[in-house]
C-alpha positions as CSV (number, residue, x, y, z in Angstrom):
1,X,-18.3,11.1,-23.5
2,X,-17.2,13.6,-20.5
3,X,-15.2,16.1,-21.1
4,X,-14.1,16.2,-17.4
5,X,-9.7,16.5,-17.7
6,X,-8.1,13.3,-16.4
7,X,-6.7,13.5,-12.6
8,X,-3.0,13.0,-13.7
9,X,-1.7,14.3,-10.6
10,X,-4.0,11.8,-8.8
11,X,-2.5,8.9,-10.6
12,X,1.1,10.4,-10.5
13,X,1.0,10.9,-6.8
14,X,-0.9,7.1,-6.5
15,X,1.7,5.4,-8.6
16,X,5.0,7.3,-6.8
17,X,3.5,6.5,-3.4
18,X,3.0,2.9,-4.2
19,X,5.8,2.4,-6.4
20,X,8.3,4.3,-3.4
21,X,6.6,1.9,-0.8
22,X,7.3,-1.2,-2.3
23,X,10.4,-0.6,-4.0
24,X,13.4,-3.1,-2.0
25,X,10.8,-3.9,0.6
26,X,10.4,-7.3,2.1
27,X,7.9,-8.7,0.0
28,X,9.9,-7.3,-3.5
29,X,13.2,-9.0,-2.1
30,X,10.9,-12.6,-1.4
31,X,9.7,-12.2,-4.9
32,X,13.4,-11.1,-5.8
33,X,14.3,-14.8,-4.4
34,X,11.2,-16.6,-5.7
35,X,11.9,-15.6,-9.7
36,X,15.4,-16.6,-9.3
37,X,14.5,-20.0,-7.5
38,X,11.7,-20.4,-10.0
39,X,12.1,-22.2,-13.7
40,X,9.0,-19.8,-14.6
41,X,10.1,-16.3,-13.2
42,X,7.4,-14.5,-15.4
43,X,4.9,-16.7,-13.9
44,X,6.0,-15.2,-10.6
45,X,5.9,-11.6,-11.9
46,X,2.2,-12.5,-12.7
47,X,1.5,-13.5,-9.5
48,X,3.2,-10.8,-7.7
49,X,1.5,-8.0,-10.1
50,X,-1.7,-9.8,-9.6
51,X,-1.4,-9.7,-5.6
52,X,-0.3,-6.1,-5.5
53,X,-3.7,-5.2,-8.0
54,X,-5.6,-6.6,-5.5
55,X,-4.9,-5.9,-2.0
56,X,-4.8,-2.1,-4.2
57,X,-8.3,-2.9,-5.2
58,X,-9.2,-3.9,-1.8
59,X,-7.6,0.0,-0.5
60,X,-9.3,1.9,-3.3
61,X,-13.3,0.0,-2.6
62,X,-12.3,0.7,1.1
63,X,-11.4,4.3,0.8
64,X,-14.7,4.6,-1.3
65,X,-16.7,3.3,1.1
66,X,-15.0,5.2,4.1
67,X,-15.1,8.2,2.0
68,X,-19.4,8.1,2.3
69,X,-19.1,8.3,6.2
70,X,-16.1,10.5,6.5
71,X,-15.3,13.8,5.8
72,X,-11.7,13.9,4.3
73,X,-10.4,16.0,7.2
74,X,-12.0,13.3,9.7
75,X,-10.1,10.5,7.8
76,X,-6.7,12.1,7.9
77,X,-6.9,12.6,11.0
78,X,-8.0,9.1,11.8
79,X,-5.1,7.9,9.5
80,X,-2.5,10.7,11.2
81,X,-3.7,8.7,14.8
82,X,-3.7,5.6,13.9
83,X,-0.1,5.7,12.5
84,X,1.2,7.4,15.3
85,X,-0.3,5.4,17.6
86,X,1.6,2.3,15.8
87,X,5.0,4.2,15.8
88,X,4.4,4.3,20.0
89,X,3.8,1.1,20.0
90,X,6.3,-0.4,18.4
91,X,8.4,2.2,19.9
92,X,7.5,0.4,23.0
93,X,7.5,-2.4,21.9
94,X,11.3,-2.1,21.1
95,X,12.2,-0.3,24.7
96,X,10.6,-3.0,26.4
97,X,11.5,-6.6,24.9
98,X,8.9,-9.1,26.3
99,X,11.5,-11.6,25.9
């Protein structure tokens, strides 16, 4: 058994930045509309926890892997880009309707 203290503040600042994220965002307002459609509203609470467990799975095995090629200063930085990059984007995205 380790005696190695347990990252709270790891899992605190996980579960506030996922939990902030998703709360009244599009896909909690479908599955706001899909348990009160639904005769089995637990069975979509199920499914919903079950999707959001993965596609977290997925992130954490991904940030593992990109973690043994990257240094953690190479990755925000590829992160800090990346996002900004998206924000110009849709920035122009919005300036300049293709429609």
């Amino acid at each position: 058994m380790s005696s190695r203290p347990l990252p709270w503040r790891e899992f605190a600042v996980a579960f506030l930045t996922v939990f902030l994220a998703e709360f009244a965002d599009k896909t909690q307002l479908v599955v706001l509309v899909m348990a009160a459609r639904s005769l089995s509203p637990w069975l979509v609470f199920l499914g919903a926890a079950l999707a959001l467990v993965s596609t977290s799975l997925i992130g954490v095995l991904l940030g593992r892997w990109i973690a043994r090629y990257l240094s953690p200063q190479r990755l925000q930085t590829l992160t800090g880009t990346s996002l900004l990059a998206i924000a110009v984007w849709l920035l122009w995205d919005m300036l300049h309707p293709s429609g």
